[in-house]
C-alpha positions in Angstrom: 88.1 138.7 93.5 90.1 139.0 90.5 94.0 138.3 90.8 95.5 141.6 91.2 99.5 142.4 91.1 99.8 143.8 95.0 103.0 146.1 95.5 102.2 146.2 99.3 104.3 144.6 102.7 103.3 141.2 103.7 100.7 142.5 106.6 99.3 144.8 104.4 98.6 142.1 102.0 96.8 140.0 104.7 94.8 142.6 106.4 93.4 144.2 103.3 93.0 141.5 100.9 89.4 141.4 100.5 89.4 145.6 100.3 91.5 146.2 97.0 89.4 146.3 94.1 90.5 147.0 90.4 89.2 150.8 90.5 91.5 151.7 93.3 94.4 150.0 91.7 94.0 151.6 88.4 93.4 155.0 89.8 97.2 156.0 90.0 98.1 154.9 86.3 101.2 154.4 85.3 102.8 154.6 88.3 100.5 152.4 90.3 99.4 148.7 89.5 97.9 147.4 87.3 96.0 143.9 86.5 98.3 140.5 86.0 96.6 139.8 83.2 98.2 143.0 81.3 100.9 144.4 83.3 103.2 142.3 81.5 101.2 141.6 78.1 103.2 144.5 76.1 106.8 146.2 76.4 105.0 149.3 77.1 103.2 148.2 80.5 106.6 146.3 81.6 108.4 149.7 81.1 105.2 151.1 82.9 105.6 148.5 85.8 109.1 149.1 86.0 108.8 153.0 86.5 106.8 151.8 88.9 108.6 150.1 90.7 111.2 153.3 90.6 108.4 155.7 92.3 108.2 153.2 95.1 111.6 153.7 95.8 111.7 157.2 95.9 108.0 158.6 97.2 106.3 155.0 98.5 103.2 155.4 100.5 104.0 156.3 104.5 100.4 156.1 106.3 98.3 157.8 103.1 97.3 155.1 101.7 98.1 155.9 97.9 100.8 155.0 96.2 102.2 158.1 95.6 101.2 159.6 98.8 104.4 158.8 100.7 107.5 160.5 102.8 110.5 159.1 100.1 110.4 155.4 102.2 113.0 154.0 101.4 115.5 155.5 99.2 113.7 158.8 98.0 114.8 160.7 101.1 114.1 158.2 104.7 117.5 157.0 104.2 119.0 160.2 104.2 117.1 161.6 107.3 116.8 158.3 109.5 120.7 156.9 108.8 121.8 160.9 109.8 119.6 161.1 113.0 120.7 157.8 114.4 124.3 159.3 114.5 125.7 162.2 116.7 126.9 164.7 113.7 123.2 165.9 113.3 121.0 167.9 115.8 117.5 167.0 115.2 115.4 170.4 115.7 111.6 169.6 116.4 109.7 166.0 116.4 109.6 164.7 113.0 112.8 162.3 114.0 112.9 163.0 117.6 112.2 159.6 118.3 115.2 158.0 116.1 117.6 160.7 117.1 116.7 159.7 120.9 115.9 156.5 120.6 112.7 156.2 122.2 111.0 154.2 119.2 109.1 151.9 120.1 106.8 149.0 117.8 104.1 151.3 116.9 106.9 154.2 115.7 105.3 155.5 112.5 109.3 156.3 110.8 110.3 152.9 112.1 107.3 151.4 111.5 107.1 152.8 107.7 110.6 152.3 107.1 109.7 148.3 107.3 106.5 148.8 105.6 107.3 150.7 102.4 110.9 148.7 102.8 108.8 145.4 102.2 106.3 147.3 99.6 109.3 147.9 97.4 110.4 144.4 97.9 107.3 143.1 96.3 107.1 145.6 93.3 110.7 144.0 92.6 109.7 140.5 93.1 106.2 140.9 91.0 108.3 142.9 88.4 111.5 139.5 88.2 108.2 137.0 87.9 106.3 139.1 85.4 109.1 139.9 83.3 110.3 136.3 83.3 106.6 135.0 82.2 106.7 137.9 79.6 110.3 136.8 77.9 109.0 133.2 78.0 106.1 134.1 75.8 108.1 136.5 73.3 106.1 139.5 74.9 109.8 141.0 75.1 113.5 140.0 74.6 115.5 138.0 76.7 118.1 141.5 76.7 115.4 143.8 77.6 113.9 141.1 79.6 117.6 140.5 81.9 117.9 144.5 82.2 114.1 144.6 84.0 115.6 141.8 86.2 118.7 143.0 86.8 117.3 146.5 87.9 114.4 144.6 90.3 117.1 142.6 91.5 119.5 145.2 92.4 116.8 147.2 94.1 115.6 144.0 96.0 119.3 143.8 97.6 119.6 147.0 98.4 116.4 147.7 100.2 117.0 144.2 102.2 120.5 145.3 102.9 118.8 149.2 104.0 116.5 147.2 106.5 119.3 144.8 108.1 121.0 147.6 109.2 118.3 149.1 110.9 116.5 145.6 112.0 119.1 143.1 113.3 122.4 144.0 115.0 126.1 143.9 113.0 127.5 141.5 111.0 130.4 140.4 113.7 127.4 140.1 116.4 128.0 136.7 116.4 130.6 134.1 115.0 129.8 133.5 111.4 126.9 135.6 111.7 123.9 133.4 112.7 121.8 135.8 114.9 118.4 137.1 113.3 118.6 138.8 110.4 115.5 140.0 108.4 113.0 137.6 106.3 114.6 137.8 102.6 111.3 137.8 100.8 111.8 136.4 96.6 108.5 135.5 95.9 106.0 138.3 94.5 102.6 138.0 96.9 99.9 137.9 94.2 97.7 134.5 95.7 96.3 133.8 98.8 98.8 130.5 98.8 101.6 132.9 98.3 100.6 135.2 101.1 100.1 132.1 103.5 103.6 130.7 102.5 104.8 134.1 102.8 102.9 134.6 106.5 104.7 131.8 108.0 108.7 132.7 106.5 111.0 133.1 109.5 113.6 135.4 109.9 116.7 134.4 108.0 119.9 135.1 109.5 122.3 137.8 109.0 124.6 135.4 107.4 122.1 134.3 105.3 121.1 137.9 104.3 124.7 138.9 102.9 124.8 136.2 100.8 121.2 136.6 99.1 122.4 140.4 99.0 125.3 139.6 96.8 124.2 137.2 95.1 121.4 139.4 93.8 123.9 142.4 93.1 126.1 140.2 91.3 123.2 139.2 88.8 122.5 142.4 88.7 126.0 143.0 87.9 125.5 140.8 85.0 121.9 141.4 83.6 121.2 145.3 83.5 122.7 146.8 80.3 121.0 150.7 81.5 123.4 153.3 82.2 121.9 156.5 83.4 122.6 157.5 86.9 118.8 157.5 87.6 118.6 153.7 87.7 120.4 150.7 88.3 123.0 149.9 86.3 126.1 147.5 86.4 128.5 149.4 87.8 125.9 150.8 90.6 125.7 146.9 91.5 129.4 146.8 91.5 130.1 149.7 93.9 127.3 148.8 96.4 129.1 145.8 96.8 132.0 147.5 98.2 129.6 148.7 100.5 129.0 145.3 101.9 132.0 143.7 101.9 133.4 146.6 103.4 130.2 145.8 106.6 131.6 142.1 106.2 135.1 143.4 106.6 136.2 141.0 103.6 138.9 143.7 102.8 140.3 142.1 99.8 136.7 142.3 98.0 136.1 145.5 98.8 138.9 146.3 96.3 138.1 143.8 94.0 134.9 145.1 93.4 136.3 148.4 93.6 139.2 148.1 90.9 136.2 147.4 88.6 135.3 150.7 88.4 138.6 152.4 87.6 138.1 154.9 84.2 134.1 154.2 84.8 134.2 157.7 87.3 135.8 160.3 88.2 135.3 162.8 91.1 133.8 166.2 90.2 136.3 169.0 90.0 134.6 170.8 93.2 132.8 168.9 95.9 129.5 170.7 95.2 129.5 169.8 91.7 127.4 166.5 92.5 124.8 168.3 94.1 123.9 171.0 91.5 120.1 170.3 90.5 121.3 170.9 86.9 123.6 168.1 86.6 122.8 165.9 89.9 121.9 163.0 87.5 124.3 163.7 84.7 128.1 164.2 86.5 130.6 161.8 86.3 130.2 160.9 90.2 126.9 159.8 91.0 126.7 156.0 90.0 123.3 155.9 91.4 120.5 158.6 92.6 117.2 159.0 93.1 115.3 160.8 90.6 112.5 163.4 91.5 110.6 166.2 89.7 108.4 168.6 90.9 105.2 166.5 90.6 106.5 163.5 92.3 108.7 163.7 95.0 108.4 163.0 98.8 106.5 166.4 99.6 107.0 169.2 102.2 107.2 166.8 104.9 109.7 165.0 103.7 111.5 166.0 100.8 115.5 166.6 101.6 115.7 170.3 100.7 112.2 170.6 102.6 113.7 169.2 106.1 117.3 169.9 105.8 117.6 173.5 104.4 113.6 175.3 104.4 111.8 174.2 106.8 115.7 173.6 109.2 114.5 170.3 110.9 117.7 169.0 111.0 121.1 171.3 110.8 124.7 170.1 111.5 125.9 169.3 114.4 129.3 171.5 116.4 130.5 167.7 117.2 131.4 167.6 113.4 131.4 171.1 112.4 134.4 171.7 115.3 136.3 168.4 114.3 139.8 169.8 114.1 140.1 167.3 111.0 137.6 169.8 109.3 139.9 172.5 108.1 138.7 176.0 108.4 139.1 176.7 104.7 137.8 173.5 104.0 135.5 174.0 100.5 132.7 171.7 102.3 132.1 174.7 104.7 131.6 177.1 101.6 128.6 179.0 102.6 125.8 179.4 99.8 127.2 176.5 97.8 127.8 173.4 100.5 126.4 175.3 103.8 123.5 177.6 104.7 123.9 179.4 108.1 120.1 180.3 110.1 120.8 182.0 113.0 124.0 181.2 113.5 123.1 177.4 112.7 124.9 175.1 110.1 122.3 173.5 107.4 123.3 171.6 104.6 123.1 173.4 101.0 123.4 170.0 99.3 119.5 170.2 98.4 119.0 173.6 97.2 115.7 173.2 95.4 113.3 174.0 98.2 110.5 175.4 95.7 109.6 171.8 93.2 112.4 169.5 95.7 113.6 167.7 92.8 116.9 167.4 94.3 118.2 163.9 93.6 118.8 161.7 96.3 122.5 160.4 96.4 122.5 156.8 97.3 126.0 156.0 96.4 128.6 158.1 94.7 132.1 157.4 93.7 133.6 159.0 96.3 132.1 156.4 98.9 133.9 153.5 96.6 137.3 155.4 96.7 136.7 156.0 101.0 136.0 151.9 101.1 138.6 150.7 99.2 141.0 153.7 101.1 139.7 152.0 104.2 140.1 148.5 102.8 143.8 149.1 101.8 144.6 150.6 105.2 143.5 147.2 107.2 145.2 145.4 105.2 148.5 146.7 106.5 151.2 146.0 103.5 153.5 148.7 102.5 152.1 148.9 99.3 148.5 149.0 100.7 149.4 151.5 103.0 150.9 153.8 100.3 147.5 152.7 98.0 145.5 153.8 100.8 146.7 157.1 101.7 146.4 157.8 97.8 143.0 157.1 98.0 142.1 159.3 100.8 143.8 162.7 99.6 142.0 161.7 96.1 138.8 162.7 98.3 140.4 165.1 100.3 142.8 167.2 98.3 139.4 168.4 96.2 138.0 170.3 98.8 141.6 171.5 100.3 142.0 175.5 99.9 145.8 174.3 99.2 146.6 170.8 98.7 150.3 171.2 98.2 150.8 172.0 102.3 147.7 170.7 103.6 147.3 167.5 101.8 148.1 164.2 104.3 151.5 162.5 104.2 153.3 159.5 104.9 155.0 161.3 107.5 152.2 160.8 110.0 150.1 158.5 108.3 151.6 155.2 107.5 149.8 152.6 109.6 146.3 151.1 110.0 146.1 152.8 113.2 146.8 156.4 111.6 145.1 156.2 108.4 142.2 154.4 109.6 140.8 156.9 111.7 141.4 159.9 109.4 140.0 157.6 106.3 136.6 157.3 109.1 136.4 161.3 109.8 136.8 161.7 106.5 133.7 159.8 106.0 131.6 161.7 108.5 132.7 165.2 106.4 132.2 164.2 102.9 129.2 162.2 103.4 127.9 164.4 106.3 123.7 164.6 105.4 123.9 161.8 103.2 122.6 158.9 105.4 125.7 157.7 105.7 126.8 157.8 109.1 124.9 155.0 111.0 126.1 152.5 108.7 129.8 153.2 109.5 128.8 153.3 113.7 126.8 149.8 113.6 130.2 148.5 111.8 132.5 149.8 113.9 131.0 148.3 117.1 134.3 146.3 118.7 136.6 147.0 115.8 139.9 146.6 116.5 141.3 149.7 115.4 138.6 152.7 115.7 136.1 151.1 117.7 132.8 152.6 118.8 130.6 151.4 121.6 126.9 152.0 120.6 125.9 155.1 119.8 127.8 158.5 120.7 126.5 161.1 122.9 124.8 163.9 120.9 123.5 167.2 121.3 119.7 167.8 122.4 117.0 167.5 120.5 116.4 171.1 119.8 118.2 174.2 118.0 121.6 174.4 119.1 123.0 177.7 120.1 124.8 179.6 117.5 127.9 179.8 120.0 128.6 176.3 119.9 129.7 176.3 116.4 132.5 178.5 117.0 135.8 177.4 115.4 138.8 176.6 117.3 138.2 173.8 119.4 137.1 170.9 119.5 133.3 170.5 120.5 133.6 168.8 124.2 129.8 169.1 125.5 126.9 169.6 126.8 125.3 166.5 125.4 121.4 166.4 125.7 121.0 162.8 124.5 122.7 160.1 126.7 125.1 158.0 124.8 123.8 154.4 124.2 125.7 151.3 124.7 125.5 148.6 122.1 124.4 146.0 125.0 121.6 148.3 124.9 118.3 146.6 123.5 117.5 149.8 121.6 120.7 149.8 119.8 118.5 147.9 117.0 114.9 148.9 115.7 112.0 147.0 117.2 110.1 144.3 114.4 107.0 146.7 113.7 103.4 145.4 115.9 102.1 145.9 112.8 104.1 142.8 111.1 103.7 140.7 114.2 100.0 141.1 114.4 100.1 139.7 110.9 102.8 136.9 111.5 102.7 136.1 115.5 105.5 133.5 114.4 107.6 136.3 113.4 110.5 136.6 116.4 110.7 140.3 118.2 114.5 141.4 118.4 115.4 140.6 122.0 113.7 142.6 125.2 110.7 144.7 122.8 
């Protein structure tokens, strides 16, 4: 069979490698593959391989089979409704994440399962795209400049999809001393041979340890190569700030800021916290650093697509655990109804994905906002006078945006000046701004045994079905029922199960412990 580019997870590649042929690749033009022997023979099919590699990212292929026939696996919408459902400040409505927001997946879970699978899809398109592009500066096909931006955006995209599945697939970075329980496999190599896929079939699991350090090592070449700038795809400073995002999971507090500093004068928060998410100007405001980009012809689709699940079709609304935080002011500009908050039936749904008609809605994977809230958080533990005062800057530069009156209501020195004070509001603050943005499971795996704001497992939430509209009354804090059972983090289900489908394909592939 002739040697086709495969943009496919590494059982995918073994089960159907006699069952691709040319016609079905080429059916999908430009977004799909095409042949090695071309995809990188002229700037115009790099740039074509490269959007590629883009529409993986945000649509990717689910069960359909087509490469544009997915449910936004990985970072086109998944993200959003998988890292909200894992948390408690979400009520998951019907069954499309029942099983993540009960945790009753299991091996064969299709959103688990998927979330692997198009996870590792994307993975390839970026290794297939470094390798191709390389070959193609090499033989003058392109410059070395336009050659190192391709890279740089494959690479930065290869992190952060790695990093995406860690925190799904392996437990916390402080798990262990220095990190050495089982991470994920951190796959380089583009699967285009029959050698490569047997190589590939029998890679271990690396360690977490081992995972952070590939992650940023790849961000910070990516830090270095891309020269793009548009919001829409990776660029420098998105490398930069997604590094605060891991240091601030490997609690290296003084690189959080480091990294963070970097991007002082690049950003500035929106005047009005709704301002990111107008569809007009979602990928053109001066606080996304990097979004997913959809239009009305290619996007995740009615069953999946963020203004589909969280506003039309109310699969998922707000839970009364964080609408009734007392930390939530009343007058708060994130409750605004019709510009942040939709009410059905006396239910809370986010208005951040308005576009329920063509769902073009970008998908926000990190803002500056989150890199002020990390290095806030940062400054905080590291418990200096001048850190302290740093950090409580930092937080009301968030806060005092969406404050009906920031002159009284903004926070003070008076009653937060130490780790233990700030720390906690800096964390709440996190669940409001970012609430319905994917955020919140990341911030519960890290907190597991933290020494100031710790969190065992997962909270208690409410059950899986439409909340009353009663139990969003203001006024109190929201103290119960709880329909889902909290889960400890000695639980085996605290971490996703390896997918049957991988192991079938690599029986050397260790299960996470118990599944």
């Amino acid at each position: 069979m002739k040697n086709i580019i495969k943009s496919i997870v590494l059982s995918v590649v073994v089960l159907g490698m006699t069952s691709c042929t040319e016609d079905k690749i080429l059916d999908l033009v430009p977004v799909n593959n095409v042949p090695n022997d071309i995809a990188f023979s002229t700037p115009a099919y790099i740039e074509t391989y490269m959007n590629g590699v883009y529409n993986a990212a945000a649509i990717g292929t689910y069960n359909s089979g087509t490469t544009n026939g997915g449910r936004g696996y990985v970072w086109g919408a998944a993200f959003v409704e998988q890292g909200e459902c894992m948390g408690e400040d979400v009520v998951n409505n019907a069954t499309f994440y029942q099983l993540t927001y009960t945790q009753t997946y299991d091996p064969t879970s299709a959103n688990n399962v998927y979330y692997w699978v198009d996870g590792y899809r994307l993975i390839n398109r970026c290794n297939i795209m470094i390798e191709g592009t390389t070959d193609a500066v090499a033989k003058g096909v392109i410059t070395k400049a336009v050659g190192d931006d391709y890279i740089g955006q494959a690479k930065f995209l290869r992190a952060i999809t790695h990093f995406e599945l860690l925190n799904f697939f392996a437990r916390p970075y402080q798990d262990t001393p220095g990190a050495t329980h089982l991470g994920i496999p951190y796959r380089e190599i583009g699967i285009n041979t029959q050698a490569e896929i047997d190589a590939e079939t029998i890679k271990p699991r690396n360690t977490v340890a081992e995972c952070y350090t590939k992650v940023l090592a790849d961000l910070t070449d990516a830090e270095a190569l891309i020269t793009t700038k548009t919001i829409a795809k990776a660029s420098k400073n998105a490398a930069i700030a997604f590094k605060t995002r891991v240091y601030l999971q490997k609690r290296e507090w003084e690189n959080v800021i480091a990294e963070g500093i970097k991007l002082n004068g690049q950003f500035t928060l929106t005047a009005k916290p709704g301002d990111v998410f107008v569809p007009a100007s979602n990928l053109s405001n001066t606080e996304s650093i990097f979004s997913i980009q959809h239009s009305s012809t290619a996007n995740p689709g009615v069953n999946a697509g963020l203004a589909s699940i969280l506003k039309n079709r109310a699969l998922v609304n707000i839970s009364p655990i964080i609408w009734r935080n007392p930390n939530w002011l009343a007058t708060d500009k994130r409750r605004e109804e019709g510009v942040m908050i939709v009410t059905v039936a006396g239910r809370k749904y986010t208005n951040k994905y308005s576009d329920v008609t063509n769902l073009t809605d970008a998908a926000p994977v990190i803002r500056y906002a989150e890199v002020l809230l990390n290095m806030a958080e940062a400054q905080a533990r590291l418990n200096t006078p001048a850190s302290l005062t740093t950090s409580l800057t930092l937080l009301n530069q968030v806060r005092n945006r969406a404050l009906d009156n920031p002159t009284t209501q903004a926070y003070t020195a008076a009653t937060l000046n130490t780790p233990q004070t700030l720390v906690p509001a800096i964390l709440i603050e996190r669940r409001i701004e970012f609430l319905m943005e994917g955020r919140r499971w990341a911030d519960i795996k890290r907190l597991q045994g933290d020494d100031i704001a710790p969190i065992d497992g997962i909270p208690a939430k409410l059950a899986n079905a439409a909340p009353a509209a009663a139990l969003y009354t203001l006024g109190t804090p929201y103290t119960g029922p709880y329909g889902v059972p909290a889960l400890p983090y000695s639980d085996y289900k605290f971490v996703w199960p390896i997918p049957q489908i991988e192991r079938t394909a690599n029986p050397g592939l260790e299960q996470n412990p118990i599944w």
